[in-house]
GUVEX-101263 format. One line per field, with one value per residue: residue in three letters; x, y, z of N, C-alpha, C in turn. Coordinates in nm, 3 decimals, always signed. Layout:
N
rest: ALA/...
n.x: X/...
n.y: Y/...
n.z: Z/...
ca.x: X/...
ca.y: Y/...
ca.z: Z/...
c.x: X/...
c.y: Y/...
c.z: Z/...
//
This chain:
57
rest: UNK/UNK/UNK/UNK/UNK/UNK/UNK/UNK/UNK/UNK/UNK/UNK/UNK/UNK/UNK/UNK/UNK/UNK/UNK/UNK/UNK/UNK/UNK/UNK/UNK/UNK/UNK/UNK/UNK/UNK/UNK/UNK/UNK/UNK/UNK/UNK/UNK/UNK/UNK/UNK/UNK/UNK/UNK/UNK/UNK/UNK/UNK/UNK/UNK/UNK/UNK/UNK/UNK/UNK/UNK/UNK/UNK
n.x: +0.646/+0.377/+0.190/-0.016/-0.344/-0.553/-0.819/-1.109/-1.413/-1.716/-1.905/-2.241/-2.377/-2.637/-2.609/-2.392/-2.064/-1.887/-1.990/-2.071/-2.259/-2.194/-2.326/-2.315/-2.425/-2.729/-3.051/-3.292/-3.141/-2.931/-3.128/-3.260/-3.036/-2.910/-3.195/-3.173/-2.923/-3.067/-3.236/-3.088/-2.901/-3.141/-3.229/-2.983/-3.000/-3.173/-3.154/-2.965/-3.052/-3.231/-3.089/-2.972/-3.153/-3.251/-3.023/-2.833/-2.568
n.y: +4.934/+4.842/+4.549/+4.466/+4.325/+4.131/+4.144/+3.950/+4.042/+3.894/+3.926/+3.896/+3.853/+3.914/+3.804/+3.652/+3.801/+3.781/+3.635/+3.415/+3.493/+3.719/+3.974/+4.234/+4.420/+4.380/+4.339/+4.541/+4.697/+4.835/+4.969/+5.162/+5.310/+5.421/+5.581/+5.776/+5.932/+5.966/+6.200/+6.315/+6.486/+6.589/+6.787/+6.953/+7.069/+7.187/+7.380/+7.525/+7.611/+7.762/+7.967/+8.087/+8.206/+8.403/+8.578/+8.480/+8.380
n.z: +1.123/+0.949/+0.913/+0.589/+0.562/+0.340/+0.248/+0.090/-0.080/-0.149/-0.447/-0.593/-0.908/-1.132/-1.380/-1.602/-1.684/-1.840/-2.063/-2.356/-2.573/-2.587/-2.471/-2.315/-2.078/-1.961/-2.139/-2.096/-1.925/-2.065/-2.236/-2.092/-2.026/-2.252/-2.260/-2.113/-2.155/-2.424/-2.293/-2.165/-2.361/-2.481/-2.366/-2.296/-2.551/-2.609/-2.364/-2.470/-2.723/-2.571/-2.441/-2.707/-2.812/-2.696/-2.636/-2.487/-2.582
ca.x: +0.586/+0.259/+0.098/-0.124/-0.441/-0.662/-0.963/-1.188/-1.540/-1.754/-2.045/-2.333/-2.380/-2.740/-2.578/-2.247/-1.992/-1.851/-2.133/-2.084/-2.343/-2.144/-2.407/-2.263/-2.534/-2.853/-3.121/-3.361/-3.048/-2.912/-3.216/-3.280/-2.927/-2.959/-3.279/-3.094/-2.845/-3.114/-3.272/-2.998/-2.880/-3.220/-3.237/-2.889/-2.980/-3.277/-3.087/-2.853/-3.195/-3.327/-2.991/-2.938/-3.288/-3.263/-2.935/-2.668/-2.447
ca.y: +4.900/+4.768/+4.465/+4.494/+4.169/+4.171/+4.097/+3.978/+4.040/+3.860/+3.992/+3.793/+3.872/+3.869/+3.748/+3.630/+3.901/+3.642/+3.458/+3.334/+3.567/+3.882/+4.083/+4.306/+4.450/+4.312/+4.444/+4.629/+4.835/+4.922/+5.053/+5.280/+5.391/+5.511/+5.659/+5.876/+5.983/+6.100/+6.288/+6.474/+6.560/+6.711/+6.876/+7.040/+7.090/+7.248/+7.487/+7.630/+7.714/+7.897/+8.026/+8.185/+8.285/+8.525/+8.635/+8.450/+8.317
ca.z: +0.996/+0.996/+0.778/+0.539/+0.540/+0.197/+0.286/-0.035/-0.098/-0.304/-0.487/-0.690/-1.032/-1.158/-1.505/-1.605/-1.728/-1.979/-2.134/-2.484/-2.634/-2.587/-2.407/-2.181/-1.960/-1.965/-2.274/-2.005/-1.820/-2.178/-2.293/-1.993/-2.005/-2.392/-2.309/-2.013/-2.265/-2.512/-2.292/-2.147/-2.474/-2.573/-2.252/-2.279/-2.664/-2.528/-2.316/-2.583/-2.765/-2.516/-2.448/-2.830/-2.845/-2.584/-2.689/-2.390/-2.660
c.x: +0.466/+0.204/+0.001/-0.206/-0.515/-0.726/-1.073/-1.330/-1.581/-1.866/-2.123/-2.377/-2.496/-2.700/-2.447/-2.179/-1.945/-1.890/-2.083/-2.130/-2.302/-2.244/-2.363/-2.332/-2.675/-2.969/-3.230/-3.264/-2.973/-2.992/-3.255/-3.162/-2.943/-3.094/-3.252/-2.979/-2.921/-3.156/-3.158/-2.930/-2.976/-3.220/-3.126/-2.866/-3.072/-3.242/-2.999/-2.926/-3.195/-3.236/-2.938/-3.041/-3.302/-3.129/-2.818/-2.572/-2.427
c.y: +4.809/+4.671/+4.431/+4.357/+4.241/+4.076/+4.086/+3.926/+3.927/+3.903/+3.893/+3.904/+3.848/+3.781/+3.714/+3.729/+3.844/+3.561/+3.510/+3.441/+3.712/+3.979/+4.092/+4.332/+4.378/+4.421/+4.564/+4.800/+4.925/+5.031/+5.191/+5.375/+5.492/+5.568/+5.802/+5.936/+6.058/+6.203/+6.392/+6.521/+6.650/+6.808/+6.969/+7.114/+7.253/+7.426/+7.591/+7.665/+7.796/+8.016/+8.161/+8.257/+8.410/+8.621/+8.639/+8.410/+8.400
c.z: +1.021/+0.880/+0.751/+0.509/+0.436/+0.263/+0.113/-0.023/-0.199/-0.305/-0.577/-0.806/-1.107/-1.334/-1.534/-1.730/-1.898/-2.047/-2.278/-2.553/-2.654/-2.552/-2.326/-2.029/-2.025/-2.049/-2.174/-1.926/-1.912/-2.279/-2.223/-1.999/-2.152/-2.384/-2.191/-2.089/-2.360/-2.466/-2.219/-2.277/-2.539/-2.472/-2.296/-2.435/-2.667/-2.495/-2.378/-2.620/-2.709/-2.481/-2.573/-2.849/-2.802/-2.574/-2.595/-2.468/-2.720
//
């Protein structure tokens, strides 16, 4: 039987997870993320277009 050592990392945190203010991620990385969300939604909205147009659905 062999035993198991935990070994723990630590990582730095450009902001604190738990601040007061209730902001989660930071307003710059939320904005990019919702604008990577719209566009794959128009993209894949996109694709069903061109999809029915042409008569794959």
């Amino acid at each position: 039987m062999t035993a198991f050592r935990s070994e723990t990392r630590t990582t730095t945190v450009p902001y604190d997870i738990g601040a007061s203010s209730g902001v989660m991620m930071e307003e710059t990385a939320q904005k990019s993320c919702w604008a990577f969300t719209a566009r794959a939604v128009i993209g894949f909205a996109g694709i069903l277009v061109l999809a029915y147009l042409f008569g794959g659905i």
